[in-house]
N, C-alpha and C positions, 0 to 999 in steps of 0.2 A: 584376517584368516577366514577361510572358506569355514562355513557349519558342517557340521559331521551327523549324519542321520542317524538315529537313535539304535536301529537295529542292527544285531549282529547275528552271524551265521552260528549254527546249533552244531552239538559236536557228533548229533545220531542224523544218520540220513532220512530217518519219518520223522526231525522233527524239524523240516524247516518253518520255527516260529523265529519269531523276535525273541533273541536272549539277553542275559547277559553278557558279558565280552568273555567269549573264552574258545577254545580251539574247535574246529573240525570245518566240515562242509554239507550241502545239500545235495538234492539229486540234480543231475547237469542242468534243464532247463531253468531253476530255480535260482542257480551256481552263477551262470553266466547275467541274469537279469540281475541279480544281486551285484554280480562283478563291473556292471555299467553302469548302476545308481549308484554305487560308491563313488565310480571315477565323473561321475554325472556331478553329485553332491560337493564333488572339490573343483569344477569347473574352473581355470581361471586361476590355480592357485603356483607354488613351488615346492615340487617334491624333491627329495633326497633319497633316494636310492643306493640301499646298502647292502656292501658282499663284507660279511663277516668272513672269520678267519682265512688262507691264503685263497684265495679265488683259481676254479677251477674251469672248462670248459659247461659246465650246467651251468655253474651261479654266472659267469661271465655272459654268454646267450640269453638266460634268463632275464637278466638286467636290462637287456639292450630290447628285450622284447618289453619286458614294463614298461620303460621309455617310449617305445615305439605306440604304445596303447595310449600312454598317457596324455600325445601329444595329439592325441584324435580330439582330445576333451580340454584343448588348449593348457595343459599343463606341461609347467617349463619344469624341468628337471636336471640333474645331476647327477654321476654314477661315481660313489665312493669307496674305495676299497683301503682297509689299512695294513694289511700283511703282504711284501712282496710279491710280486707276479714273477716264481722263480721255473715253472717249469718251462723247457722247450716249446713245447705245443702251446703253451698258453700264452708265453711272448710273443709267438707266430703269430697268435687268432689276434690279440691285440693291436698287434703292427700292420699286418696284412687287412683287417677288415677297417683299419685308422679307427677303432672302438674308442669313443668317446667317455673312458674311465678312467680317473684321477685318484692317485695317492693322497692319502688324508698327511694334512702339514700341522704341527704344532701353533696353533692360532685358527682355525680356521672355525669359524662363526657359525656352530651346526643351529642355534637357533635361531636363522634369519628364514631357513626354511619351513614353510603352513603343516608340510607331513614328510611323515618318513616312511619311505616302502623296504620289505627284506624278501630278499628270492634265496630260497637254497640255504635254510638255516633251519635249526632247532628253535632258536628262541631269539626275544628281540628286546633283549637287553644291551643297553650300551653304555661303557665306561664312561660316561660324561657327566657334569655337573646337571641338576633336576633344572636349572635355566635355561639349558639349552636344549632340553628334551622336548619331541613333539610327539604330538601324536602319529599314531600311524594308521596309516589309511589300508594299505595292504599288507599281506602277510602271505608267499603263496611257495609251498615245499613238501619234498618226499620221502623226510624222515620221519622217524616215527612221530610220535605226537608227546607231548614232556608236559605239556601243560603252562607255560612258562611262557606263551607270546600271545598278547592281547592283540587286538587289533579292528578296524573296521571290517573290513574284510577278509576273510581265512578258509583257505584251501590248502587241506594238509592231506596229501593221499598217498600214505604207506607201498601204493598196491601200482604206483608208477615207480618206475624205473629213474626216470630222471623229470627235474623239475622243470625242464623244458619242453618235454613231453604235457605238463599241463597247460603252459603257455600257448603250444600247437593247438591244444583244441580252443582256447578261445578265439586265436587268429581263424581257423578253420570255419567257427561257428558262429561268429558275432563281428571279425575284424577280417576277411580275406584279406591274404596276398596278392601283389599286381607282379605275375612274371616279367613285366614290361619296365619294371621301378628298380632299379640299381641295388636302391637301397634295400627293397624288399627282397632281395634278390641275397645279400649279404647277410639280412636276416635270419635267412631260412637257411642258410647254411652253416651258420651259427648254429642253430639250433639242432641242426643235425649230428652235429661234430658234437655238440651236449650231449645228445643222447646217444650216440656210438660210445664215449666215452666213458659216460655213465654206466652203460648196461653192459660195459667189456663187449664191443662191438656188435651187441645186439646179441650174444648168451646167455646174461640174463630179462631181457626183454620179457615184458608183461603187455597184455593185447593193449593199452592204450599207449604202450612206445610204439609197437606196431603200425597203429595207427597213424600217431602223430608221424610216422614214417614215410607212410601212404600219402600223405597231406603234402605234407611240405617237398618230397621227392618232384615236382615238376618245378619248381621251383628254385634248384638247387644248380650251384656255380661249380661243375665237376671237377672242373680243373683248380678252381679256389680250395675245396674242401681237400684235393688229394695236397695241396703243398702247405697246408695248415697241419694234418694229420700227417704226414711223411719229415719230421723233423730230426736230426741225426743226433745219436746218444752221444752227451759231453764226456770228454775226458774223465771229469771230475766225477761223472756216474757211473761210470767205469769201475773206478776206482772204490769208489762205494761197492759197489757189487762186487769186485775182488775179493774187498775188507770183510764181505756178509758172507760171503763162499769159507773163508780162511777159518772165521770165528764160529759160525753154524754150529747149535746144537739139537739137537734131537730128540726126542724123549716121543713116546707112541707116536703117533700120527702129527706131535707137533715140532716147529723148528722155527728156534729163537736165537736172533743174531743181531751183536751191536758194532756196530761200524765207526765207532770213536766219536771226534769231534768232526761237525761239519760246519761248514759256510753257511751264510742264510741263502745266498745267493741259489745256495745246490743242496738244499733240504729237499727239493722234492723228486730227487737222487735216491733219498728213503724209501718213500713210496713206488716209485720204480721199480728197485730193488727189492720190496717184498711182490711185487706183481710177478717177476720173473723167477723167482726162488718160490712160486706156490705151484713152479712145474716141477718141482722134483719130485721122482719118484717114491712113491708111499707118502707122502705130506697132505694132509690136505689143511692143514691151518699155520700161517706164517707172522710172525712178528720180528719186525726190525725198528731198530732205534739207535739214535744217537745224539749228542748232546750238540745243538745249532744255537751257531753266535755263544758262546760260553754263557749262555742265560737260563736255557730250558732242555729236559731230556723232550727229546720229539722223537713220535714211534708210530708205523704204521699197518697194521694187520688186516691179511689176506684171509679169506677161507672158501674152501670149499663144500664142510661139513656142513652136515645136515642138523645137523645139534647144536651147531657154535653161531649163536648170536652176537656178529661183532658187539652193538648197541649194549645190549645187557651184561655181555663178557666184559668186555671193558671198565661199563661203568662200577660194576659192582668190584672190579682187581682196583679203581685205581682210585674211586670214592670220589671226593666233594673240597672243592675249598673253602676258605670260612662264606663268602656269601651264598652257599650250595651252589654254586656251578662245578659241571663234571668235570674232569679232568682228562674225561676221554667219551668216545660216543662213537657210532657209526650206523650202518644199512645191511641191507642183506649180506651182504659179502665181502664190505669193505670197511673198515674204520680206522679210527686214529688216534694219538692220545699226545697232549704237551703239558709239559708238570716245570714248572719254573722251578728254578735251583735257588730263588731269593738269596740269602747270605753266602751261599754253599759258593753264590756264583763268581766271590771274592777271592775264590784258593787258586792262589797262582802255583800250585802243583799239580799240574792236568793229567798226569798220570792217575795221582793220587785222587783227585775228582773224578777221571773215568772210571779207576777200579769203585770208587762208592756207587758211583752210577749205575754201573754195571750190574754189579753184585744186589743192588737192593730191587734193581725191574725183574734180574733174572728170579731171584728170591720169591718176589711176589708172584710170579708168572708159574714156578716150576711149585711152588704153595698151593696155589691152585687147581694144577693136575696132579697133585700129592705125590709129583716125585720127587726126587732128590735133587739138586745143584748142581752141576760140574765137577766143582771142586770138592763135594760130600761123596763123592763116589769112589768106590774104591781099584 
């Protein structure tokens, strides 16, 4: 196994010393030196690269640009994802770019890899036994900061829009693009489609998605990006969105809607559905959920407000399981929350489990902006 160099990035930007291992970044030219002696220090080695929870257009670009760096430093890598790839767009970007990312299989040997890299996550814990765990060499995302992911290397910047947006500037500043290379070619448009995605097509962009826009735009396959992003709504989401329209409730500026049981397949039917129900009129904060694969409620909230902290709103409605991980989290504008139904998941009367379901998110939800219930109202 490759040595790993002693020093880690500090979490205040005047202090780039050698720390201990814990989160943040330096100021860029320090960032990017640091971002090369880490992949300098594993020379040679096999990394594992990991998209936690269902993989998105960020975390999926993301990856492919880690790979893409890593392989300047002769490092062999691998891209693993464990939660279905169920959205339209994102079986396009997979299919269409032939993205070289693999579903994780029951057996599969994560300790034969020297490190493990995570794009586009809070933290970098992983369900596996302490034998098969490696270190990790990178750590690079733009959520808030939890405190909860060690790492060689760590760049966590709140203040970008999407995580591919950080990857742009080191391709920019350390790793050009060749417009003439196919594959950089497919790159870049990966990562463009990340961060249109991310930033709701560039509304909420911050100057370094700008940027990395300005970057990679010569670069970009027009005709690729529009039949990746141009992907037609399923049936099945449809349907979803019917269900969320029917059941919609209201209460001030918010509107909360659960859409039964869904497929794993078309969970991300959910989040669609809260994207297009935060245009209605007078709303500016939306929550939808429903209960996928009869295992877990899974829910996903929009906002527009200037008050409403998905990250903090969430965590603090929906708390902690027993090893303290959230049960819910998100970014400026977007979040999401899955709360497993453990035993609950055994009641073969799905009526009966929906109205629990129902009643106990709306409960928590309408608890919170201290109004009443639905069904408390007279």
């Amino acid at each position: 196994m490759a040595s790993m160099p002693a020093s880690h990035l500090s979490a205040d930007a005047s202090l780039a010393q050698p720390q201990q291992p814990h989160l943040g970044f330096c100021e860029a030219p320090d960032r990017l030196e640091a971002f090369k002696a880490t992949l300098e220090s594993a020379r040679g080695s096999s990394l594992l690269i990991v998209l936690k929870g269902y993989p998105d257009p960020d975390s999926i670009a993301s990856a492919l640009a880690q790979q893409h760096i890593a392989q300047l430093y002769d490092i062999k890598s691998e891209i693993v994802f464990f939660n279905e790839i169920s959205h339209p767009e994102n079986r396009a970007l997979v299919k269409i770019l032939d993205a070289p990312v693999r579903h994780y299989f029951k057996g599969w040997d994560l300790s034969r890899y020297d490190y493990w890299s995570f794009v586009d996550t809070q933290t970098s814990d992983m369900p596996v036994p302490v034998e098969e765990q490696r270190p990790v060499l990178t750590f690079v995302d733009h959520h808030k900061i939890t405190g909860r992911a060690v790492a060689q290397f760590c760049d966590i910047r709140e203040s970008a829009g999407a995580t591919c947006s950080i990857y742009s500037e080191y391709l920019e500043h350390a790793f050009p693009l060749d417009a003439e290379d196919p594959a950089d070619v497919r790159l870049a448009t990966a990562l463009m489609h990340g961060i249109r995605t991310d930033t709701d097509n560039l509304m909420l962009a911050t100057p370094i998605d700008y940027r990395a826009g300005a970057y990679l735009q010569p670069f970009i396959d027009h005709e690729l990006l529009r039949q990746i992003s141009h992907q037609p709504i399923s049936a099945r989401t449809m349907e979803i969105i019917q269900k969320a329209l029917n059941n919609k409730e209201i209460r001030q500026n918010f509107l909360v809607s659960g859409v039964g049981f869904v497929r794993e397949e078309d969970r991300d039917g959910i989040a669609q559905t809260a994207d297009l129900l935060l245009r209605h009129e007078g709303v500016e904060t939306v929550v939808v959920f429903g209960i996928v694969n009869n295992e877990m409620v899974d829910g996903s909230l929009r906002t527009n407000s200037a008050t409403v902290d998905p990250d903090t709103w969430l965590k603090s409605l929906f708390g902690t399981d027993q090893a303290g991980r959230h049960y819910g989290g998100g970014r400026r504008s977007k979040g999401g929350f899955c709360i497993p139904l453990g035993i609950f998941a055994r009641c073969r009367d799905r009526d009966a489990l929906w109205a629990v379901g129902k009643k106990t998110i709306e409960d928590l939800i309408f608890d919170k902006l201290g109004v009443e219930p639905p069904e408390q109202q007279l």
